[in-house]
C-alpha positions as CSV (number, residue, x, y, z in Angstrom):
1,X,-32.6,-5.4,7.4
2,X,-30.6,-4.9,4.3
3,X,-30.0,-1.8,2.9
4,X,-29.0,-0.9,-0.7
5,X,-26.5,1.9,-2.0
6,X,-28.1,4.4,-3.7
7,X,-25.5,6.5,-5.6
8,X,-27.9,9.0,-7.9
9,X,-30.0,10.0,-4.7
10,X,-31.4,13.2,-5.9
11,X,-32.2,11.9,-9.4
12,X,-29.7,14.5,-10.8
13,X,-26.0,12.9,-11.3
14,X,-24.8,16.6,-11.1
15,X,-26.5,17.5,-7.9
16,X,-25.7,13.7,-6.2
17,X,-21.9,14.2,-7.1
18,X,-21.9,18.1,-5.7
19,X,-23.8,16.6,-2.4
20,X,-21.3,13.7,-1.9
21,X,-18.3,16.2,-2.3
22,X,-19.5,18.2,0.7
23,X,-17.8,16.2,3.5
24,X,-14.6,16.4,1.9
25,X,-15.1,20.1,1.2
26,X,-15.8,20.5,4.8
27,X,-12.8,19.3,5.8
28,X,-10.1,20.3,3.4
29,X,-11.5,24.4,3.7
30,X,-11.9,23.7,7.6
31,X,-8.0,22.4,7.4
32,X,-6.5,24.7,4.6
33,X,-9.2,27.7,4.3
34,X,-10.3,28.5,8.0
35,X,-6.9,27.2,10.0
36,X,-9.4,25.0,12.5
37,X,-7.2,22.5,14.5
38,X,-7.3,19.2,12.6
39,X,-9.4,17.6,15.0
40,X,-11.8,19.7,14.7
41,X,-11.5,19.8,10.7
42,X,-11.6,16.2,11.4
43,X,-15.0,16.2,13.4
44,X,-16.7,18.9,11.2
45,X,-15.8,16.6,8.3
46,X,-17.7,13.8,10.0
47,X,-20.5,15.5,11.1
48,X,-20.9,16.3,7.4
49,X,-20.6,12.7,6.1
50,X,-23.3,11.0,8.7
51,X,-25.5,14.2,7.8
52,X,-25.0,13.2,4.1
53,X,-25.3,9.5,4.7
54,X,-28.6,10.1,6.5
55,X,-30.3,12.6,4.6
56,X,-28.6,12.5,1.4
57,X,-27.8,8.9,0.4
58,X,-31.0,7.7,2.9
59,X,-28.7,5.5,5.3
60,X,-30.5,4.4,8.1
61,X,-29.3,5.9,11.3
62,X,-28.4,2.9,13.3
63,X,-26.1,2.1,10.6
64,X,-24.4,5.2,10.1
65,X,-24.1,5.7,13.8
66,X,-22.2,1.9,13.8
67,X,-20.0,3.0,10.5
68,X,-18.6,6.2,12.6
69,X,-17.4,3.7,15.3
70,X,-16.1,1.1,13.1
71,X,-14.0,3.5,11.2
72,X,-13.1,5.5,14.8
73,X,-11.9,1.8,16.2
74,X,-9.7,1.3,13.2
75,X,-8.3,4.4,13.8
76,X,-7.1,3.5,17.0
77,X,-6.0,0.3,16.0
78,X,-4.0,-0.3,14.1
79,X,-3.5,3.3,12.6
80,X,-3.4,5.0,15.8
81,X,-1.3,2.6,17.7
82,X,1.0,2.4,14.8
83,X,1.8,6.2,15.5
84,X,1.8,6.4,19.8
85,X,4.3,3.4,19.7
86,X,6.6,5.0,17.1
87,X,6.7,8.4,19.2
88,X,7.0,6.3,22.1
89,X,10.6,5.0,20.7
90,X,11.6,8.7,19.6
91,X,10.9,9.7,22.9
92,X,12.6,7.3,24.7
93,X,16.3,8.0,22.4
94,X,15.5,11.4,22.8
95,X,15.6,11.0,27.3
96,X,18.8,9.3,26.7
97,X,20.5,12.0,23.7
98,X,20.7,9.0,21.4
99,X,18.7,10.4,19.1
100,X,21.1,13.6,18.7
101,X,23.6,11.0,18.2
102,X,22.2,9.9,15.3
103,X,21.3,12.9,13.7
104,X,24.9,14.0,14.1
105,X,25.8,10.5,12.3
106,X,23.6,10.8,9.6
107,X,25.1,14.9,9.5
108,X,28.3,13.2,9.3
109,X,27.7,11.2,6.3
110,X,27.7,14.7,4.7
111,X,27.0,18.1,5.9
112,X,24.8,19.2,3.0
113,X,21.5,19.4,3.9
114,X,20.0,18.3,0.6
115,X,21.6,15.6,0.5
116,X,21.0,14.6,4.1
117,X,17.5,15.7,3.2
118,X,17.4,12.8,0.1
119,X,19.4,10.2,2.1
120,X,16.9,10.5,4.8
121,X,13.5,11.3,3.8
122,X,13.3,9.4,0.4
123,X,15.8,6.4,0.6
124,X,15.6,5.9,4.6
125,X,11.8,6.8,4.6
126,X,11.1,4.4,1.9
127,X,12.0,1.2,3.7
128,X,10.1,2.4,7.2
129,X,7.1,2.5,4.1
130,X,8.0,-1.0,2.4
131,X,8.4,-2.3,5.9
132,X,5.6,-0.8,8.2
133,X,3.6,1.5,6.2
134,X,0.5,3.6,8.0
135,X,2.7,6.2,8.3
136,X,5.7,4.9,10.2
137,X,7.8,6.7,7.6
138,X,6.5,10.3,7.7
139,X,6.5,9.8,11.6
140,X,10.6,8.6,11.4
141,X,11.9,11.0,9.4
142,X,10.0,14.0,10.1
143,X,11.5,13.6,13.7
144,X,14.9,12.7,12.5
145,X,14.8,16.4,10.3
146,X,13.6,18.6,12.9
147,X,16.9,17.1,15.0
148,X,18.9,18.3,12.1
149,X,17.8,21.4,12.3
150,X,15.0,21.7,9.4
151,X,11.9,24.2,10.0
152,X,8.4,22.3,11.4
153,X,7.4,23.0,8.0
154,X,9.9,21.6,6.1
155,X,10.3,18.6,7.6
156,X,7.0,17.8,7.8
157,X,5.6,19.0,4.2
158,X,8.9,17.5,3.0
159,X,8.9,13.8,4.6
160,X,5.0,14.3,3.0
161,X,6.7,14.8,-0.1
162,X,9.4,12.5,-0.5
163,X,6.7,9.1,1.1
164,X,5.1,9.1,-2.2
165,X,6.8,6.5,-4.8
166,X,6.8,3.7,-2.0
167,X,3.3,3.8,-1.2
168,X,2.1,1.5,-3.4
169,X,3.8,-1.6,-2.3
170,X,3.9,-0.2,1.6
171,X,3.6,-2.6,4.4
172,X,5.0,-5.6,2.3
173,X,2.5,-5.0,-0.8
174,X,-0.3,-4.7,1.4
175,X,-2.1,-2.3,-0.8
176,X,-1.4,-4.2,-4.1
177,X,-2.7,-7.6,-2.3
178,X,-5.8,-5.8,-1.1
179,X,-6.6,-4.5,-5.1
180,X,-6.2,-8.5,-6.2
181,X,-9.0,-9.2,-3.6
182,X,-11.5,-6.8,-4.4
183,X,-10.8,-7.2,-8.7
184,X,-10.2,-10.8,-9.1
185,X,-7.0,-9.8,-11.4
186,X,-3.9,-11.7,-10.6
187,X,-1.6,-10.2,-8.2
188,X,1.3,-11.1,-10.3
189,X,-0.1,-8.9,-13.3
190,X,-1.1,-6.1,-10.5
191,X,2.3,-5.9,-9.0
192,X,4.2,-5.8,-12.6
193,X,1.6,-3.3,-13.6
194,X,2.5,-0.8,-11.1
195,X,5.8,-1.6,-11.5
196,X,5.7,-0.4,-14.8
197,X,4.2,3.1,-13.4
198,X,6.1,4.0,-10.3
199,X,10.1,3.9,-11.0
200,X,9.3,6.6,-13.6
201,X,8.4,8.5,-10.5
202,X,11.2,7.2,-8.3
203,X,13.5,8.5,-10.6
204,X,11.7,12.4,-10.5
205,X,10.6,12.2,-7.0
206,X,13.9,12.8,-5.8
207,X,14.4,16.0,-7.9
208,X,11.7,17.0,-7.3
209,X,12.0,16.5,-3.4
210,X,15.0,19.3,-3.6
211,X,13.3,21.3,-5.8
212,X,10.7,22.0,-3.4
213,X,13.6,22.4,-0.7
214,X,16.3,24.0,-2.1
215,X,15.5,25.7,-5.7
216,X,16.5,24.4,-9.3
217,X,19.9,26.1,-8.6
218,X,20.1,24.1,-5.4
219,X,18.9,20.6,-7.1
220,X,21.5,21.0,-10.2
221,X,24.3,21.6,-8.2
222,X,23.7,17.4,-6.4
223,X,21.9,15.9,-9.6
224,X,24.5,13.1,-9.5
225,X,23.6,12.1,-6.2
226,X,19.8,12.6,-6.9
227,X,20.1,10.6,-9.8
228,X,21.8,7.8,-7.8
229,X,19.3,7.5,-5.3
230,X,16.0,7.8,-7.4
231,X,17.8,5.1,-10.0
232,X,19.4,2.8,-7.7
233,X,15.5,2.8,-6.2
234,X,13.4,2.4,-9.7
235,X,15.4,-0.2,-11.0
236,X,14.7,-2.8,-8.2
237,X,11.4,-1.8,-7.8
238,X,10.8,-2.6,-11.6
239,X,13.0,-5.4,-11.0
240,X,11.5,-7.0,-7.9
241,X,7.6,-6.0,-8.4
242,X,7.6,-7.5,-12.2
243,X,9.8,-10.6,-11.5
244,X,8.8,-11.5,-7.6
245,X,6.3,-9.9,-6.5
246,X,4.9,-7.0,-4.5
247,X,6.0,-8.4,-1.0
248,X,9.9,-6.9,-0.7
249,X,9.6,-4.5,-3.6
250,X,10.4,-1.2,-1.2
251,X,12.7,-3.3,1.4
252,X,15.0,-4.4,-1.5
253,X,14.8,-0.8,-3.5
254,X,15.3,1.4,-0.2
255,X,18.3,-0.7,0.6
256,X,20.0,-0.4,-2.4
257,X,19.2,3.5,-2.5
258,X,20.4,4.0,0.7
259,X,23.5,1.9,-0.3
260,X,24.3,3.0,-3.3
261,X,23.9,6.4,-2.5
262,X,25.8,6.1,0.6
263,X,28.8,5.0,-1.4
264,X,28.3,7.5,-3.8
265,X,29.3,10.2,-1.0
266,X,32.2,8.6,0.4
267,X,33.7,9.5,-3.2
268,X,31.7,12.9,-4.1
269,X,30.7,16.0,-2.8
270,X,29.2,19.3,-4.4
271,X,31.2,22.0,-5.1
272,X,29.3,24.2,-2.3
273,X,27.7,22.2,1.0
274,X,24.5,23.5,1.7
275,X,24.7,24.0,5.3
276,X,21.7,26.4,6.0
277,X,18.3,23.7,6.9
278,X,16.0,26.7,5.4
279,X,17.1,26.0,2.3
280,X,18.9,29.4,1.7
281,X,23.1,30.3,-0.2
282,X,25.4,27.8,0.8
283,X,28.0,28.6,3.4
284,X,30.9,26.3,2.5
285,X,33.4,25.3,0.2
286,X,32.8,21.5,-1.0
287,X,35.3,19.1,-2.4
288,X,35.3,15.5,-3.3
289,X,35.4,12.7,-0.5
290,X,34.5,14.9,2.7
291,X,32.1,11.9,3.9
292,X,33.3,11.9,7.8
293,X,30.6,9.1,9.3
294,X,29.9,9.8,12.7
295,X,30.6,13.2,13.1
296,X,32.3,14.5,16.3
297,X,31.3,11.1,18.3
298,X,33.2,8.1,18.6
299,X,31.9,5.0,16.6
300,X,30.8,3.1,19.7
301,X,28.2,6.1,20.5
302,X,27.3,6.3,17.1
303,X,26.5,2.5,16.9
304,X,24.6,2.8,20.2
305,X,22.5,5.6,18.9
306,X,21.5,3.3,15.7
307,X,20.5,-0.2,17.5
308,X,17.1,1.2,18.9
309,X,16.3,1.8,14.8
310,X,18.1,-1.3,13.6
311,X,15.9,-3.1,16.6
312,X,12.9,-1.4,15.2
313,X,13.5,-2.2,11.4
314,X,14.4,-6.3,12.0
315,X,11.4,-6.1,14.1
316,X,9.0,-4.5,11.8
317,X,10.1,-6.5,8.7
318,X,9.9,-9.5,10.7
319,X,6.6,-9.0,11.9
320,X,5.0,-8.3,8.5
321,X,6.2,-11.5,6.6
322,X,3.1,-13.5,6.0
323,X,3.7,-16.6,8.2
324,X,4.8,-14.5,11.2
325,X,1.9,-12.3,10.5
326,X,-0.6,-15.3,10.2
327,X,1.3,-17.2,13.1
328,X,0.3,-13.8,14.9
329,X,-3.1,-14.0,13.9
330,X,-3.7,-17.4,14.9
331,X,-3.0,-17.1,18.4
332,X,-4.9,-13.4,19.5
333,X,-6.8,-12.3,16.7
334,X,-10.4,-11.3,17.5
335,X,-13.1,-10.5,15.6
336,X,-15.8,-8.7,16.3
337,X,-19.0,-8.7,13.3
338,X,-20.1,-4.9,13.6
339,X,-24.1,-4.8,14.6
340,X,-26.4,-3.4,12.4
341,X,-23.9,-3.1,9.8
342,X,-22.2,-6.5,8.3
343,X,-23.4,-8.1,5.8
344,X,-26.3,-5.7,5.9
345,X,-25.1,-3.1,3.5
346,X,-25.1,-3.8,0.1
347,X,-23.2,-2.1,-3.1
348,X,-24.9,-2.4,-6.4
349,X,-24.2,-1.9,-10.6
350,X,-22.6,-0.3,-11.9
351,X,-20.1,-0.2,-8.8
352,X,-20.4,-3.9,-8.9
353,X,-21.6,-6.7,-11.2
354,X,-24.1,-8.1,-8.8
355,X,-25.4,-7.0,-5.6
356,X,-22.5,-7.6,-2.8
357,X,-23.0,-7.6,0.8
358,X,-20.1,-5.5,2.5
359,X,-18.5,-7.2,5.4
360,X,-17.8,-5.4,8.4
361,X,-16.1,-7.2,11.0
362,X,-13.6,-5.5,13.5
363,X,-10.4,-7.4,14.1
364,X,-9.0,-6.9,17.2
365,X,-5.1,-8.3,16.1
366,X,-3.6,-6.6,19.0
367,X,-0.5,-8.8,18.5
368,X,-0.2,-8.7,14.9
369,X,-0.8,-5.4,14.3
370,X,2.4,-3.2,13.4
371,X,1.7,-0.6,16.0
372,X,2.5,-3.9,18.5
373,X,5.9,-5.0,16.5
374,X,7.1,-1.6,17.2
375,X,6.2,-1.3,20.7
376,X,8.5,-4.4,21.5
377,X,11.0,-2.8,19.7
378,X,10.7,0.4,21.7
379,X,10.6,-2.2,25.0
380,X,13.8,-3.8,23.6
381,X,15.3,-0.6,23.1
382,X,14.3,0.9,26.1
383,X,16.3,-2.1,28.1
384,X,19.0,-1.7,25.8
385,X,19.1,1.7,26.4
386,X,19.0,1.4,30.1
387,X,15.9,2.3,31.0
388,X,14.1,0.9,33.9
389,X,10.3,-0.7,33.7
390,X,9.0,2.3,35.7
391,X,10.8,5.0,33.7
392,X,9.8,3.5,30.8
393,X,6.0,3.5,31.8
394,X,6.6,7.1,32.5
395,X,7.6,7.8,28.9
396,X,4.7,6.2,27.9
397,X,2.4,8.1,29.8
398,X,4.2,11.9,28.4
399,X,3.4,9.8,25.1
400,X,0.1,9.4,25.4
401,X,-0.6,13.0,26.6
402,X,1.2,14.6,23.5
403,X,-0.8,12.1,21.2
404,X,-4.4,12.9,22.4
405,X,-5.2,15.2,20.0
406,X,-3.7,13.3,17.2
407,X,-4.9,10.0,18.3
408,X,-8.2,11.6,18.2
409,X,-8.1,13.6,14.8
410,X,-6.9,10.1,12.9
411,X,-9.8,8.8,14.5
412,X,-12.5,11.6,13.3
413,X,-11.1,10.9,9.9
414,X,-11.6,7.1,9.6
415,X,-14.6,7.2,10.9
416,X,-15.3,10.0,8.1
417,X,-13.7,7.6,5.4
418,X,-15.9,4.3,6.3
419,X,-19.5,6.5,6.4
420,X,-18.8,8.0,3.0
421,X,-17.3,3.9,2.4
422,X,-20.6,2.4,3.6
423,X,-23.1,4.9,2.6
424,X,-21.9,4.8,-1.5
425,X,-20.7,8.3,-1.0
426,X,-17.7,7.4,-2.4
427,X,-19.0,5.2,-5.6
428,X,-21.3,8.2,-6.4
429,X,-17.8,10.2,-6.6
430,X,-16.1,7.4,-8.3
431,X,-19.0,7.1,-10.8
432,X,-18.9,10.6,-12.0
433,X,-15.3,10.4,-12.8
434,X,-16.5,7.3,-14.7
435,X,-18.3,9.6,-17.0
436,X,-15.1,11.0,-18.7
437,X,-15.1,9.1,-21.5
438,X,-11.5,8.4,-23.5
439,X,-10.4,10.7,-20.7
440,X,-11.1,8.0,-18.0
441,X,-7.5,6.8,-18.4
442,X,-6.4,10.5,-16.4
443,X,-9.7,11.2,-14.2
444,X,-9.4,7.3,-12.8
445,X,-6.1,7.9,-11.9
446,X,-7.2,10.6,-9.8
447,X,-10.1,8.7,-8.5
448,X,-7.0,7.1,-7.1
449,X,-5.8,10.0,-5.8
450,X,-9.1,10.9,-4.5
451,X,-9.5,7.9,-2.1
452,X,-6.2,8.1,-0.7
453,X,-6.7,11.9,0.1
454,X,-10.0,10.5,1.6
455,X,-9.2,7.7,3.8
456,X,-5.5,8.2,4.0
457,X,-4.3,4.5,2.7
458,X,-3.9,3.1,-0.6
459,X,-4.7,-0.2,0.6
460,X,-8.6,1.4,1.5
461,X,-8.7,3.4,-1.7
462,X,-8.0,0.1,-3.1
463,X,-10.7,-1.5,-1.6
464,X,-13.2,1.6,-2.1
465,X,-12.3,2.1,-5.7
466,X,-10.4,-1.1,-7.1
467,X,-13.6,-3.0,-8.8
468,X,-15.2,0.1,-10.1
469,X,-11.7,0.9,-12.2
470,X,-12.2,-2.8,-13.1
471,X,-15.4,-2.4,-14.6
472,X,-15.2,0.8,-16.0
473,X,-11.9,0.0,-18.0
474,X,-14.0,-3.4,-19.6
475,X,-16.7,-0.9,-20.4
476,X,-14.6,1.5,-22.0
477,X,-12.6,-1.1,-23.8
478,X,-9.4,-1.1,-21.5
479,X,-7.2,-3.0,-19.7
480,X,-8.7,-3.6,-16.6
481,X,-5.3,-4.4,-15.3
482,X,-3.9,-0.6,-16.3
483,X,-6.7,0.7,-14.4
484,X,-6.8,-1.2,-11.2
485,X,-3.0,-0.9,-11.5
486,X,-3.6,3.2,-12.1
487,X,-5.8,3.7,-8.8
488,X,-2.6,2.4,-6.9
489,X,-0.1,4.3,-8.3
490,X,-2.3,7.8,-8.5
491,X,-3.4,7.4,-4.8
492,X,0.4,7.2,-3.7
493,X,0.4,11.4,-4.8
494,X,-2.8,11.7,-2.5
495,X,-0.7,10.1,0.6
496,X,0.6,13.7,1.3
497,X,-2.8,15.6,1.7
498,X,-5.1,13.0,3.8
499,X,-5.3,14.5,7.5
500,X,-4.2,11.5,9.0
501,X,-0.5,11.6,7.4
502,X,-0.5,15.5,8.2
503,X,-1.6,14.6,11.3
504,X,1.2,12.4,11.7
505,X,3.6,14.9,10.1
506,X,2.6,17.8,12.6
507,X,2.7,15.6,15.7
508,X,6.3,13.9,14.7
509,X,7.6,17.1,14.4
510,X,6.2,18.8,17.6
511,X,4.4,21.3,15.4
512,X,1.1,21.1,16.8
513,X,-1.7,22.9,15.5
514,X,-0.3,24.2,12.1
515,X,-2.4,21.5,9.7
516,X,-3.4,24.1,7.9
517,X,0.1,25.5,7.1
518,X,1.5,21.4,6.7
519,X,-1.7,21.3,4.1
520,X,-0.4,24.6,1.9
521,X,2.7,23.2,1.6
522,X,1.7,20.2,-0.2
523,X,-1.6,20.8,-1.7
524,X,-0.1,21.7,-5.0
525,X,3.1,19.4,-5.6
526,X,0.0,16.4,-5.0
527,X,-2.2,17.7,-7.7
528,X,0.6,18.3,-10.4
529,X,2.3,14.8,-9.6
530,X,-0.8,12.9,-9.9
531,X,-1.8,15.0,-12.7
532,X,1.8,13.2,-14.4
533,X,0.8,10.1,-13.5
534,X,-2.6,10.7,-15.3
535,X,-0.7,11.4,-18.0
536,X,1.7,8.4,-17.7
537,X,-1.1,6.3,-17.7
538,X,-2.9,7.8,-20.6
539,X,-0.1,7.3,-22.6
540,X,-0.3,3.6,-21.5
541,X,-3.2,3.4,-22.3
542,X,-3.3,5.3,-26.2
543,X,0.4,5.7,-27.1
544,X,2.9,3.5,-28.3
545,X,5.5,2.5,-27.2
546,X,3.9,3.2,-23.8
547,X,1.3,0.7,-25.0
548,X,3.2,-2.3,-25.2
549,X,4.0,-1.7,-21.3
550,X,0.2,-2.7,-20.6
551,X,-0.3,-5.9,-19.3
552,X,-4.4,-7.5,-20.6
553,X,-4.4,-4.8,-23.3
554,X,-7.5,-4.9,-25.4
């Protein structure tokens, strides 16, 4: 039997919106208030959103029961598997001292820890996001940081930080291809519509980023080289979303970051080299050209250390391009219609224009997922490496046991994302924001925001969110481009707070446990930079020049 959304349940819009907030206030206090273990954050959060389904937005209970285990088994796959194989690979460098290797190369490029900090968690992270996405990046980099010698806490909240700007046009433009299905607006306009919003925040990202590490002093003393980096990023992204597409936009901007900044150092250095990772006084005299790649090891070692990530990046890349990935498809994919739940759910105006039957079909892609590219690259590099079938089982096994409570936290949370997804929770949040009036420009791009913190990808806020921005711009008299384009770029600034990156961040670092501490540390640089981007957009949308930037203007 079908059932319809209801998204004003209590006949008060008020009390509805104050009802539907209550899973995510569950979780965030459970997280950031009471310190509870993000599993168990995770699973209080659910609880509350099948409670609110049931009772609140009158789902019935077979169907809610089914959304908790759709959402669960797309945490596993691919989110989860995404994550086990990636740790799987660290571990298996690790065994061998590879990966201390290669944190003494990347050391070796320079010895100042804000700049290995912005060579490393913005320029490297972003192609691990243009490439693979689902946080691949956070997972590299946070475990690349804690080898050099950064705090749990900084490398996690920082990686969080820094994989922000990227996020739109992860995973090969995933996100930006989901928002064209779910609006009907041409990609093309989509992609140069949020590359028209982002590279202002490539550029301050990067300052930012040392900011939160190392203090204004800290960031004016390398604003050269943070200025090389965030440009060297925008500029192709611009160039490549706007005049390609949203496909290579962070493969081709990460490179020539990590390029041109790369280059950069081989000629400058800052007068003092940062060599403290807490971010406290410098402790040596700089000077220009003290670029020594490699450090203390000989290049063969250093190459050595650097195939198993070269491996993993060819891989990745290869496995996302559409044909391979449809090639993929073709030959494993399997899909599995969820009982008592597709097609038998339906949203409703003002969410939609007409009644629409949500789909909910499980695909099993166990060979085109991501989490599967990177497991044969961890296989590859594990022969490369020398290890044998059996010890690399092993390692796989350790894996596994350090990744249960992860695996099942990232779980919890999808399942939390798809019952407030599937139960209208989230369109009665979405339509209160719609209330704002002229204002809708900002509180839409926080909607954004919103369903990213929620779910924890852009591509599902996307989804959840992409055709009520549509609508509500045409009622409102905007571009519905600008606004579809606007829930992309604010959710990126909501990437750093959803449980399943901290999650991530925690678990790459080894810092189990201390969600609550990871949650802290970010909570406010996500609010005040998707509080800019509101304000990037409302200028787009009211304020010349910024208005002739709009594509579909009114």
């Amino acid at each position: 039997m079908v059932w319809q959304q209801v998204y004003d349940p209590f006949g008060n819009a008020v009390i509805s919106t104050l009802v539907a907030a209550i899973p995510i206030i569950v979780l965030l206090a459970g997280i950031g208030v009471f310190g509870m273990k993000a599993h168990m954050a995770a699973l209080a959060g659910l609880a509350a959103a099948l409670l609110i389904a049931v009772f609140g937005q009158g789902m019935p209970v077979d169907k809610a029961g089914m959304t908790a285990l759709f959402g669960a088994a797309y945490g596993l796959l691919p989110i989860g598997w995404i994550i086990i194989n990636i740790i799987f690979l660290y571990q298996l460098t690790s065994e061998k001292g590879y990966f201390k290797i290669l944190q003494d190369s990347i050391a070796g490029i320079t010895d100042d820890r804000r700049l290995q900090l912005l060579l490393i968690a913005f320029s490297f992270g972003a192609f691990f996001e243009g490439a693979g996405g689902f946080g691949t990046p956070v997972a590299v980099t946070g475990a690349i940081l804690i080898g050099l010698g950064f705090s749990p806490l900084a490398a996690s909240g920082l990686s969080l930080i820094a994989n922000t700007a990227p996020v739109a046009f992860g995973a090969l433009g995933t996100p930006v291809i989901a928002l064209a299905g779910v609006t009907g607006l041409p990609l093309t306009d989509l992609s140069a519509m949020i590359g028209r919003q982002l590279p202002f925040f490539s550029v301050l990202v990067p300052f930012w980023l040392i900011v939160a590490f190392a203090g204004f002093r800290g960031m004016f003393q390398i604003w050269p080289a943070i200025l090389i980096a965030g440009v060297a990023f925008a500029v192709p992204q611009f160039l490549v979303s706007n005049y390609h597409g949203p496909w290579l936009v962070d493969v081709v901007a990460a490179i020539a970051s990590i390029g041109c900044l790369t280059l950069f150092l081989r000629k400058w250095s800052p007068r003092e080299i940062w060599t403290s990772a807490d971010g406290s006084a410098p402790t040596l005299a700089g000077g220009s050209g003290s670029v020594h790649v490699g450090g203390n090891h000989e290049r063969s070692e250093v190459l050595k250390a650097w195939i198993p990530w070269l491996i993993l990046s060819v891989v990745v890349f290869c496995w996302g391009i559409p044909q391979v990935k449809a090639f993929l498809d073709g030959v494993s994919i399997l899909k599995f219609p969820v009982a008592h739940l597709d097609q038998l759910v339906q949203r409703v105006p003002p969410v939609v224009t007409a009644p629409k039957a949500e789909a909910a079909v499980y695909s099993l892609n166990w060979l085109s997922a991501t989490g599967s590219g990177i497991l044969l690259s961890a296989i590859i590099a594990g022969f490369v490496m020398g290890f044998s079938p059996w010890q690399m089982v092993k390692t796989y096994g350790r894996t596994l046991h350090i990744m249960r409570f992860s695996i099942l936290t990232i779980s919890a949370m999808m399942a939390l994302g798809f019952v407030t997804r599937y139960s209208g929770v989230d369109a009665t949040l979405g339509l209160a924001f719609a209330q704002t009036g002229w204002l809708y420009p900002f509180f839409g791009t926080l909607l954004g925001w919103l369903g990213v913190a929620l779910t924890g990808s852009d591509t599902s806020s996307n989804v959840l969110f992409g055709s009520l921005q549509k609508i509500s711009a045409e009622q409102l008299g905007l571009s519905p481009t600008l606004m579809a384009a606007a829930n992309s770029s604010g959710g990126v600034m909501g990437k750093m707070i959803d449980a399943q990156s901290i999650v991530v961040a925690s678990t790459a670092t080894r810092w189990y446990g201390h969600e609550k501490e990871i949650l802290r540390y970010v909570f406010l640089h996500s609010i005040a930079l998707a509080s800019l981007m509101g304000l990037l957009v409302m200028a787009q949308a009211y304020i010349a020049p910024f208005t002739h930037m709009v594509i579909g203007a009114p």
